[in-house]
C-alpha positions in Angstrom: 1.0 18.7 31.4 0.5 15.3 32.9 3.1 12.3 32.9 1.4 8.6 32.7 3.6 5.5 33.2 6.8 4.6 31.6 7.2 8.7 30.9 4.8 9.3 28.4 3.7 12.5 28.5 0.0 13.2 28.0 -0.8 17.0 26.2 2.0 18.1 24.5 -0.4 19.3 21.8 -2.7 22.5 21.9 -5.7 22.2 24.0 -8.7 23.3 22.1 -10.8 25.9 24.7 -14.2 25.9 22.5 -16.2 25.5 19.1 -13.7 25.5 16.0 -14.1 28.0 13.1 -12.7 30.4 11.2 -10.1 30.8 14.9 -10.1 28.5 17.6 -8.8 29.3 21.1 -5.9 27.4 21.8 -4.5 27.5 25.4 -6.4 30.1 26.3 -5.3 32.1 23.2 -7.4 33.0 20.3 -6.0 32.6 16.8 -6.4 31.9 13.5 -7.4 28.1 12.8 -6.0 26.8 9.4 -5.5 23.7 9.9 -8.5 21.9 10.6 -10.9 19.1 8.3 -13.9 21.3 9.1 -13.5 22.3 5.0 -17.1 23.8 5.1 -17.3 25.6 8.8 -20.3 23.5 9.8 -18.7 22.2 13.2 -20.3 25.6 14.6 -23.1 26.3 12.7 -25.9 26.7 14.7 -28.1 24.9 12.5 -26.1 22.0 12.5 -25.9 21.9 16.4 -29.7 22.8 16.9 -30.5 19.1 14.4 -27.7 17.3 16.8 -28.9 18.5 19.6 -32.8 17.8 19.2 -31.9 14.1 18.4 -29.8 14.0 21.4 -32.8 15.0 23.4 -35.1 12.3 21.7 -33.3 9.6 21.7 -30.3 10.0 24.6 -26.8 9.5 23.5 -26.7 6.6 21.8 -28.7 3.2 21.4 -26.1 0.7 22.8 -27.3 -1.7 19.9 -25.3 -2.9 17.5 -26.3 -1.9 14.0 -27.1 -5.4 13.0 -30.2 -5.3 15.9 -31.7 -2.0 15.3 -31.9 1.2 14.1 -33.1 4.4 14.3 -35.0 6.7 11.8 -32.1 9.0 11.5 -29.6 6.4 10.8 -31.9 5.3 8.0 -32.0 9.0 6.6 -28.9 9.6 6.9 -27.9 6.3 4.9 -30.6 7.3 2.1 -28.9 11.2 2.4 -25.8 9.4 1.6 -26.8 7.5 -1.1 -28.6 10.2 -2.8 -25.0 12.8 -2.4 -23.0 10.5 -4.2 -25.0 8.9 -6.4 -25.2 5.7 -5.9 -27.9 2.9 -5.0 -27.3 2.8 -1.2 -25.2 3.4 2.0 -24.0 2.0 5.5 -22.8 4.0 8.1 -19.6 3.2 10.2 -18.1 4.4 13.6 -15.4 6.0 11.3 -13.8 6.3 7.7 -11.0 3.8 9.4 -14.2 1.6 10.8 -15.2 1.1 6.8 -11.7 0.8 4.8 -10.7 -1.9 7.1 -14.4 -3.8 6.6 -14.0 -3.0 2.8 -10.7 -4.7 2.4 -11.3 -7.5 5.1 -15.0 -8.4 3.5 -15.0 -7.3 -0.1 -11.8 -9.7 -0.8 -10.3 -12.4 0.5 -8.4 -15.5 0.2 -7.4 -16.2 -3.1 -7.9 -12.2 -4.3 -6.1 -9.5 -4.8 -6.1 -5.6 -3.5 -4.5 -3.1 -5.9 -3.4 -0.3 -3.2 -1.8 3.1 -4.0 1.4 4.0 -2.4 0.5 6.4 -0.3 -3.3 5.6 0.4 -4.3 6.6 4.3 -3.3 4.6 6.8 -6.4 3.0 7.4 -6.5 1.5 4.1 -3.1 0.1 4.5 -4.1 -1.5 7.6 -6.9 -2.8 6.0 -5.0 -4.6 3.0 -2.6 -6.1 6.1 -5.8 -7.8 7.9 -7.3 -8.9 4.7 -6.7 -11.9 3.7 -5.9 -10.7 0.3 -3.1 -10.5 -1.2 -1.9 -6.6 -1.8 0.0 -5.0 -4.2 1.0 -1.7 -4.1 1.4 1.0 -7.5 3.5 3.9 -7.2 1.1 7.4 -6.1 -1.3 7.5 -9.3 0.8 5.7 -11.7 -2.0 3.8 -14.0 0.9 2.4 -16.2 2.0 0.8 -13.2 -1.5 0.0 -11.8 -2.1 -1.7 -15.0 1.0 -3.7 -15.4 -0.3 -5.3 -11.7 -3.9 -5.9 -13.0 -2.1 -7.2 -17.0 -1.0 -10.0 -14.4 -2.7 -13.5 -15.1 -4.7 -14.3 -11.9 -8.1 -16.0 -10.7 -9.5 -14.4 -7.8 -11.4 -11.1 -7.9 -9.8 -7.9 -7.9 -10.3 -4.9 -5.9 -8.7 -1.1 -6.6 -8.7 1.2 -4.2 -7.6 4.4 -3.6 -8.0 8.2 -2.3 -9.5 10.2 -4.2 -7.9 13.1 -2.9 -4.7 11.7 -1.2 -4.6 13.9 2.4 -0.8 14.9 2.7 0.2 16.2 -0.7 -3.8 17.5 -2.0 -3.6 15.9 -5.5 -6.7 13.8 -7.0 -6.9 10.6 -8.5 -7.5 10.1 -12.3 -10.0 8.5 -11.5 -11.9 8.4 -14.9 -8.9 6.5 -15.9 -9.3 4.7 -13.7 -13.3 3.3 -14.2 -11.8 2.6 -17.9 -8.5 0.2 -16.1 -11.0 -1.5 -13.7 -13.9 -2.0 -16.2 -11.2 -3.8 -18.7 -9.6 -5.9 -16.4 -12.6 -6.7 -13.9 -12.0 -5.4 -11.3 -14.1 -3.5 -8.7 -13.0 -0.1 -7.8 -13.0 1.6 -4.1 -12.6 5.3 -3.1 -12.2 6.8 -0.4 -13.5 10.7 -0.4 -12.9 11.6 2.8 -11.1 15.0 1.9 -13.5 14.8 -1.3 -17.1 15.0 -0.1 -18.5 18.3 0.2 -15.6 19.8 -0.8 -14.3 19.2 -4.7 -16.8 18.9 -7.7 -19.5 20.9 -8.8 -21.9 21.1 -5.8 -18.6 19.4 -3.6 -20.0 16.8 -4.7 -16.5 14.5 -4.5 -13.7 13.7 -7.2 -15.9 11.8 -9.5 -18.4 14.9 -9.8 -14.9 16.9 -10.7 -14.4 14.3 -13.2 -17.7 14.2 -14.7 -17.8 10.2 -13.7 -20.2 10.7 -10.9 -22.3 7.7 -10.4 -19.4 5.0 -12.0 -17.4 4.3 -8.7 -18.3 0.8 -7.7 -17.9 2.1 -3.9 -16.9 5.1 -1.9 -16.3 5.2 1.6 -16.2 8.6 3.5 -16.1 10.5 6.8 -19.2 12.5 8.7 -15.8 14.2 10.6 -14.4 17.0 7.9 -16.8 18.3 5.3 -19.8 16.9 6.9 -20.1 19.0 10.4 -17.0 17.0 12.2 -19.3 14.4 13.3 -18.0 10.9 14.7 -18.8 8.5 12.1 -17.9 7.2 8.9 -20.1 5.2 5.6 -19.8 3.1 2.6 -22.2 4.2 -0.3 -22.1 2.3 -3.7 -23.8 -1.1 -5.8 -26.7 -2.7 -3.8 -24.4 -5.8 -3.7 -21.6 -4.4 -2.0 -23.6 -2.6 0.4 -25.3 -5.6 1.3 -22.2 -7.8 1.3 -20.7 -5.4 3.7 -23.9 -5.3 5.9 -24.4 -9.2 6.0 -20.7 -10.2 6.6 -18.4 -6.6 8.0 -17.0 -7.5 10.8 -16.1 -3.8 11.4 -19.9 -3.4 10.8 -21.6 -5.8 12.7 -19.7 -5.9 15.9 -19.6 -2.6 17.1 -21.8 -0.1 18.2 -23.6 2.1 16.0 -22.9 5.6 15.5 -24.9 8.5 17.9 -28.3 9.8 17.5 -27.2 12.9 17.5 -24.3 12.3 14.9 -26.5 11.0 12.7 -29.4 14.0 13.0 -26.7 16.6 12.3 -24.1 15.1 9.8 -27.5 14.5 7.4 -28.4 18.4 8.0 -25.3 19.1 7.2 -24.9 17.4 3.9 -28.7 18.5 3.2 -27.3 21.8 3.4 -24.6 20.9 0.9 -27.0 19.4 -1.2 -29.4 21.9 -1.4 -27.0 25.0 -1.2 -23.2 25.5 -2.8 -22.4 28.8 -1.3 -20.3 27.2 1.3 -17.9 25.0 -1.3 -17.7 28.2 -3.2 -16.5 30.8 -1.0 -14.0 27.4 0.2 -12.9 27.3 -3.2 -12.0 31.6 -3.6 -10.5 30.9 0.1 -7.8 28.4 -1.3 -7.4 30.6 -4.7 -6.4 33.8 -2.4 -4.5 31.2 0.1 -2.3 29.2 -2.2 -1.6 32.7 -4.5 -0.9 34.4 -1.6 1.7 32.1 0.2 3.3 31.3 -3.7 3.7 35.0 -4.0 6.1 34.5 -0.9 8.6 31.9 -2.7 7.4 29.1 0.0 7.4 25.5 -2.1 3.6 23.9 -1.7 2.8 20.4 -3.0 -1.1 20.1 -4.7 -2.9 22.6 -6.8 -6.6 23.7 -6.3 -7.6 21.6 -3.6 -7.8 23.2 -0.1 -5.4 21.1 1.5 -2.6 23.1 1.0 1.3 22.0 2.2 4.2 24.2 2.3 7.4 21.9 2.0 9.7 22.8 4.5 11.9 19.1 4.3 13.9 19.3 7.0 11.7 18.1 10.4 13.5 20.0 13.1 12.8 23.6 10.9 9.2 22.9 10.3 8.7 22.1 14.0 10.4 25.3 14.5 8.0 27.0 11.7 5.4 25.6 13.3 6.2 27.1 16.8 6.8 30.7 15.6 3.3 30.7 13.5 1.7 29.7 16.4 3.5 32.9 18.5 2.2 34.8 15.6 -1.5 33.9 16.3 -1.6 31.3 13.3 -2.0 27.5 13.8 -1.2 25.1 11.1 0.1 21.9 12.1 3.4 20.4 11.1 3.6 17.2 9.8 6.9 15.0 9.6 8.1 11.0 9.8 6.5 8.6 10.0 3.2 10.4 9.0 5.2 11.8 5.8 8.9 10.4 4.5 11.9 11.5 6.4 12.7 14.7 4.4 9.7 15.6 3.4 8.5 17.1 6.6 6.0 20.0 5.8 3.1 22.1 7.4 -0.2 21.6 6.0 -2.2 24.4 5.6 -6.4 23.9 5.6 -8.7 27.0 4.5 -12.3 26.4 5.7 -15.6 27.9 4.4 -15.8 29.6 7.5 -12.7 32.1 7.2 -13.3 35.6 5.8 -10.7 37.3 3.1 -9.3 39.1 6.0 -8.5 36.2 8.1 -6.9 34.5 4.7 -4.2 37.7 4.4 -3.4 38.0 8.1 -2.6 34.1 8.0 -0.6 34.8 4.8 1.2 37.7 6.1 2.0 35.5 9.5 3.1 32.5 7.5 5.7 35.3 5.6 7.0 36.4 9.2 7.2 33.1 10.4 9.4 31.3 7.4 11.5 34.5 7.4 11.9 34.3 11.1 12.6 30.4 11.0 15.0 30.3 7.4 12.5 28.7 5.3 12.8 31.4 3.4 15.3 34.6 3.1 
């Protein structure tokens, strides 16, 4: 542990020892990882690595150009990849998910419009609305009678929805076939942001619209390369022609950066080839949550969500889930814990991530860990 200046103390947090799967080693101690984005277990498959790799040998590590001046091959594949997962008429890739809310809400409206935002939409979408200069208004968490008392509201400009599809700290989904209907009534365009969706919900994990047999209706996703996708650095916006080209000719967050690695690219496209060509994975993620989720409700614990894999057990109080935290990890189990000002104060929880890459075995020693743990810690009797 290393102190930097005015006392802040650098890693406090686990230090990851190697490739993350099914168990990670954490300080020098292997144990069971469920906590992690990698929903799919493609941040070690070797498949993956050998695509990243061989486009890190070809081209180096990166271009140092910013998109706007050129491109690569694999960026362009990867874009058309994109495009062709969710369905919609093209794509633009991003340093990161955050890299491509922000440009969304700071390009797609402005002065004079207004930003429909959901309550608890990530972070990066709130920040977003704040440097647009939009006008925001926010609707309670998936609450369309609310949503479309704000868009009922006489007013000029152009409108812009957006939302999570599948909101990260409680695992629910939003309606958002409902939602197509409220937008298409009142005009307005509608964003979504599938980070924890892609590759991991829908038939195929093809995203919350494919679950809601709406695929192909979004206006505009955005999404990561970092969960689903392999846990590559990155992020894109896939949707309308106009939008995409809008965002290309005029993102700030687009044009002055630096475009995403070679090597990103190479391996996030195999690995959403893969998902594309290949379910297996997002099936044996989806009978890991079913045996996760009935396994920790047959223990009485309190979890927020219902079939998605991101799976929090409600704990409340901050200083006993930091303390539930600590024991799981003595048991050989990390799952993070998660309190204010991520979550409200009192809502403090651990949030609980299955991956494609842990076996039924690794599922029920997790569970029977979690039961020691919560006993151990009061959670519960």
């Amino acid at each position: 542990m290393s102190t930097g200046t005015a006392g802040f103390t650098r890693n406090t947090k686990p230090v990851v020892g190697g490739p993350v799967g099914a168990r990670a080693t954490l300080d020098g101690r292997s144990v069971i990882l469920l906590t992690a984005n990698n929903y799919l277990g493609l941040a070690g498959d070797p498949e993956i690595i050998e695509a990243s790799c061989a486009a890190a040998r070809q081209y180096g590590s990166g271009t140092t150009l910013n998109p706007p001046l050129a491109t690569t091959p694999l960026h362009e594949a990867l874009c058309d990849t994109i495009a062709r997962f969710h369905a919609t008429d093209a794509a633009l890739l991003f340093n990161s998910c955050t890299a491509a809310n922000v440009a969304v809400a700071c390009t797609l409206a402005g002065k004079g419009d207004v930003i429909f935002s959901d309550r608890l939409n990530h972070a990066s979408i709130i920040d977003g609305c704040r440097l647009s200069a939009a006008e925001t208004r926010v609707y309670n968490n998936r609450d369309l009678a609310h949503l479309e008392s704000l868009l009922r509201a006489p007013h000029d400009g152009a409108k812009l929805v957006i939302t999570d599809g599948v909101f990260s700290m409680e695992g629910d989904e939003a309606d958002l076939s409902a939602m197509i209907a409220l937008c298409r009534h009142y005009g307005a365009t509608l964003v979504v942001d599938e980070s924890h969706a892609a590759g991991v919900t829908g038939p195929g994990g093809r995203g919350t619209a494919a679950a809601q047999n709406c695929l192909g209706e979004v206006d505009l996703y955005t999404g990561t390369l970092s969960k689903a996708f392999g846990g590559f650095a990155g992020g894109y916006a896939a949707g309308r022609a106009d939008l995409i080209a809008k965002l290309h000719n005029h993102g700030r967050f687009y044009m002055f950066t630096t475009a995403i690695t070679p090597a990103s690219a190479a391996g996030a496209r195999a690995a959403i080839e893969r998902v594309l060509r290949d379910d297996s994975l997002v099936q044996r993620l989806r009978d890991n949550t079913v045996r996760l989720r009935d396994g920790l409700a047959a223990l009485s614990l309190t979890l927020l969500g219902r079939d998605h894999p991101i799976t929090p057990i409600l704990v409340g109080d901050e200083g006993k889930a930091q303390a539930f935290g600590r024991a799981l990890l003595n048991e050989g189990v990390y799952i993070g814990a998660i309190s204010f000002p991520i979550v409200p104060r009192g809502e403090a929880r651990l949030r609980a991530q299955p991956s494609a890459a842990h076996s039924s075995a690794d599922i029920d020693e997790a569970v029977a860990a979690i039961g020691r743990a919560a006993r151990q810690t009061g959670v519960i009797g």
